[in-house]
C-alpha positions as CSV (number, residue, x, y, z in Angstrom):
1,X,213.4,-25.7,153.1
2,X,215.4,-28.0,155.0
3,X,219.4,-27.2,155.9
4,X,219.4,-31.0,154.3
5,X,218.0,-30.2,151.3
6,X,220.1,-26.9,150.4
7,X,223.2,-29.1,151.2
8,X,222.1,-31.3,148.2
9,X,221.8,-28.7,146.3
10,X,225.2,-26.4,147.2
11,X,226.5,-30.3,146.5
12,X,224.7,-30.7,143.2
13,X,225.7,-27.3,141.6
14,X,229.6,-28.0,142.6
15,X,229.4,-31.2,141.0
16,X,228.0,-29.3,137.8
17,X,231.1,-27.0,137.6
18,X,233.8,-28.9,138.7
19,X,234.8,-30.4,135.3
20,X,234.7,-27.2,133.8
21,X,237.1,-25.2,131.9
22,X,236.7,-21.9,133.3
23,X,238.6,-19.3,135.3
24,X,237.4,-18.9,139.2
25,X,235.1,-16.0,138.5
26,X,233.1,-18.0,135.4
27,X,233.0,-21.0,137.4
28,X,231.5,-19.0,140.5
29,X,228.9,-17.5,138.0
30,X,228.1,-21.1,136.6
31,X,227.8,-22.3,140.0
32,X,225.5,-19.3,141.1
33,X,223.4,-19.8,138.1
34,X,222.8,-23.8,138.7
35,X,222.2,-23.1,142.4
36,X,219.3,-20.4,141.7
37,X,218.1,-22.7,138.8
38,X,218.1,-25.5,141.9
39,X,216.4,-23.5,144.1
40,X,213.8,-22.3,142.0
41,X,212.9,-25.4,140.6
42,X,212.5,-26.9,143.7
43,X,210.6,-23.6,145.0
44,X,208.2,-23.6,142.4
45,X,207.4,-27.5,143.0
46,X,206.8,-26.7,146.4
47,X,204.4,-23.6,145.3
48,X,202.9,-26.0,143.2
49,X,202.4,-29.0,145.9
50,X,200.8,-26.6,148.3
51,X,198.4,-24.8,145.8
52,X,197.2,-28.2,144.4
53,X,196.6,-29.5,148.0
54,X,194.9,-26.1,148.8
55,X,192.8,-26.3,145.8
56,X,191.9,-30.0,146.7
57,X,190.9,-28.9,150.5
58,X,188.9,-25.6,148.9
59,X,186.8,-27.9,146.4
60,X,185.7,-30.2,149.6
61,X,185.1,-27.3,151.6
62,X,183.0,-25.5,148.5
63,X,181.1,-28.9,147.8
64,X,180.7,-29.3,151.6
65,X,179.0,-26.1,151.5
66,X,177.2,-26.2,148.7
67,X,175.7,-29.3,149.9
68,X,174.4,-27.6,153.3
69,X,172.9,-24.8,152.0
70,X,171.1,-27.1,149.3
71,X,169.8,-29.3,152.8
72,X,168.7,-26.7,154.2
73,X,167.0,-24.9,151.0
74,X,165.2,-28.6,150.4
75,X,164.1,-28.3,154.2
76,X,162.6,-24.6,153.9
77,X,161.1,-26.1,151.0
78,X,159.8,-29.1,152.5
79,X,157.9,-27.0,155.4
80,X,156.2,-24.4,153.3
81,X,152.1,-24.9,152.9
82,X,150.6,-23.4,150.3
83,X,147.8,-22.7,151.9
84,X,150.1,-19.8,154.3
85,X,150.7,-17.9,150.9
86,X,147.0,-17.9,149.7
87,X,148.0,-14.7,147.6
88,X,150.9,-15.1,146.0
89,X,149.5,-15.9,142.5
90,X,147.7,-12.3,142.6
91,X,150.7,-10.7,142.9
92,X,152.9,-10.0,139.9
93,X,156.2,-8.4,140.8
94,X,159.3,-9.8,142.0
95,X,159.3,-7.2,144.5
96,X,155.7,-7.8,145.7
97,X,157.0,-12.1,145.7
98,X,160.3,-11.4,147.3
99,X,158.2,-9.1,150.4
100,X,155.4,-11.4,150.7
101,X,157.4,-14.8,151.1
102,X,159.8,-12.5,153.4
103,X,157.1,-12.0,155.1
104,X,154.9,-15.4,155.9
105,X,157.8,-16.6,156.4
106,X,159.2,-14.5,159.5
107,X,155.5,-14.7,161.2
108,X,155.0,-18.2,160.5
109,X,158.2,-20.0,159.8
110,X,160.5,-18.2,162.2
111,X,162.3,-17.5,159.2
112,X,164.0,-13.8,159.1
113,X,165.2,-13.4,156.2
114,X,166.5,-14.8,153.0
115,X,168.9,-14.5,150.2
116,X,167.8,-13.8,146.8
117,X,168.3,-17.2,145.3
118,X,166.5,-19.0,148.5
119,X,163.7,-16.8,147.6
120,X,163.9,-17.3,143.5
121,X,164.5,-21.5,144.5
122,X,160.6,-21.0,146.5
123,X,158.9,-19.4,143.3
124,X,160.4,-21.8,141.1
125,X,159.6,-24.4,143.2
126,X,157.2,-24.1,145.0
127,X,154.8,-22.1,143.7
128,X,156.4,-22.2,139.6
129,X,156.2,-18.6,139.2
130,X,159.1,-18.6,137.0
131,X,162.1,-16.1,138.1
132,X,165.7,-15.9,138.9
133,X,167.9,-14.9,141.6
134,X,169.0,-12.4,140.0
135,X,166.2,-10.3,139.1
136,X,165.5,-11.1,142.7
137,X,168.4,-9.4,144.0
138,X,167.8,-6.4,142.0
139,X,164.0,-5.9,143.1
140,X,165.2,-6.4,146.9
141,X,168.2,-4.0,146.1
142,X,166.2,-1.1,145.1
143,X,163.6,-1.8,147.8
144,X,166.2,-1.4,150.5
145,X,166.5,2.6,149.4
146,X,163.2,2.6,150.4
147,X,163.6,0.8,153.6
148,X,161.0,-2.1,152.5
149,X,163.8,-4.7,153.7
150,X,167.1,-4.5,155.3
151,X,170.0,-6.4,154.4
152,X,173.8,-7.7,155.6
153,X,176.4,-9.4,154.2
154,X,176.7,-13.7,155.0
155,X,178.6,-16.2,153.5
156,X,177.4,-18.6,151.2
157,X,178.7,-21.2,148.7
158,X,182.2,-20.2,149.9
159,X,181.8,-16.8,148.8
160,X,179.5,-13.9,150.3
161,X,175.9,-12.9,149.7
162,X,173.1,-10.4,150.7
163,X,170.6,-12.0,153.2
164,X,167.5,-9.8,153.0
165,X,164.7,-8.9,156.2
166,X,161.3,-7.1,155.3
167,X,161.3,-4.0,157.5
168,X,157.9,-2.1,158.8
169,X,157.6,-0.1,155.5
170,X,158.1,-3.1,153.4
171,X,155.0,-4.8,155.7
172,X,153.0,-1.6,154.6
173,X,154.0,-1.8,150.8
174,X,152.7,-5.4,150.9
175,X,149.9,-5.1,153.1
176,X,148.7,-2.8,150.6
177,X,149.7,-4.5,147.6
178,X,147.4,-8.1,148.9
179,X,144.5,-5.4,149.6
180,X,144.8,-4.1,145.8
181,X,144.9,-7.8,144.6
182,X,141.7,-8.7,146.6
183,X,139.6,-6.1,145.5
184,X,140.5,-6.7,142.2
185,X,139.6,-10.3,141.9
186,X,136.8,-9.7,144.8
187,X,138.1,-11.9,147.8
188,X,136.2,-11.1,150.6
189,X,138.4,-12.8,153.1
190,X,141.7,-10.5,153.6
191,X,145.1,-12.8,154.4
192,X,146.5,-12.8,157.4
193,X,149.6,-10.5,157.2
194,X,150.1,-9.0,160.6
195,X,153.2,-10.1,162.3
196,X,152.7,-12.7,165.0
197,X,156.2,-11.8,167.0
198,X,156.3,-9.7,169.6
């Protein structure tokens, strides 16, 4: 607050007392009360300037965001062929989904890693095997005690999320998983899934 400004005020709460009828020490008391009422009224409209103008710049920011990460889901999107996930329609667990887009996605996307509703927006999406982001999360949650994936904290939509790698043992797991799924329906030809980086 400005030296200015608490003038006014010490000014103001004088004014308020002066035509009273009060002994020194009420008056002093009535002139302490209107000053503190003075400066809390004009702290609180202060408070409340600032946190509107915050809340204003945190809404842009949030919206700003949101509308990056939704760019750069649409342009994950956008890049995927079907034909590089020949065998995700034999598979039938979120976990088995989750580790095999992980997957095709590091060796030929460049792509290393994912959070769960980037992965859940893909099913839905692109391939409409219905699911959520949640479920999602939980599958790749219990798969990191087993060390199929990794995981570390990012920031998304303004507020923080688990981004998720597939790890050697998770590559196993779905290596085996795709193996399972061919002989069942009798594919000859087995995908592709050993890593192409070095």
């Amino acid at each position: 607050m400005e030296n200015k400004d608490y003038k006014e005020m010490i000014e103001t709460a004088k004014k308020a007392v002066e035509g009273l009828n009060l002994d020194e020490s009420m008056k002093m008391k009535a002139f302490e009360k209107v000053l503190d009422d003075l400066l809390g009224k004009n702290k609180s409209e202060s408070t409340s300037v600032i946190a509107t103008h915050n809340k204003k710049r945190k809404t842009i920011a949030n919206k700003t965001i949101k509308n990056n990460e939704k760019e750069e889901q649409l342009e994950i999107l956008n890049k995927l062929k079907a034909e590089d996930f020949a065998r995700i329609h034999n598979l039938k667990k979120s976990l088995d989904w989750s580790l095999y887009i992980l997957q095709v996605l590091r060796d030929k996307y460049s792509v290393d890693g994912l959070i769960p509703s980037e992965i859940a927006a893909i099913l839905s999406e692109k391939f409409r095997i219905k699911t959520n982001q949640f479920v999602i999360g939980m599958a790749l949650m219990n798969a990191k005690d087993k060390e199929y994936v990794d995981r570390h904290k990012t920031t998304t939509r303004g507020g923080m999320a688990y981004k998720y790698r597939i790890m050697k043992k998770g590559e196993d797991y779905i290596k085996q998983k795709i193996e399972e799924s061919d002989n069942r329906s009798g594919h000859s030809n087995k995908p592709n899934t050993n890593s192409n980086s070095s």
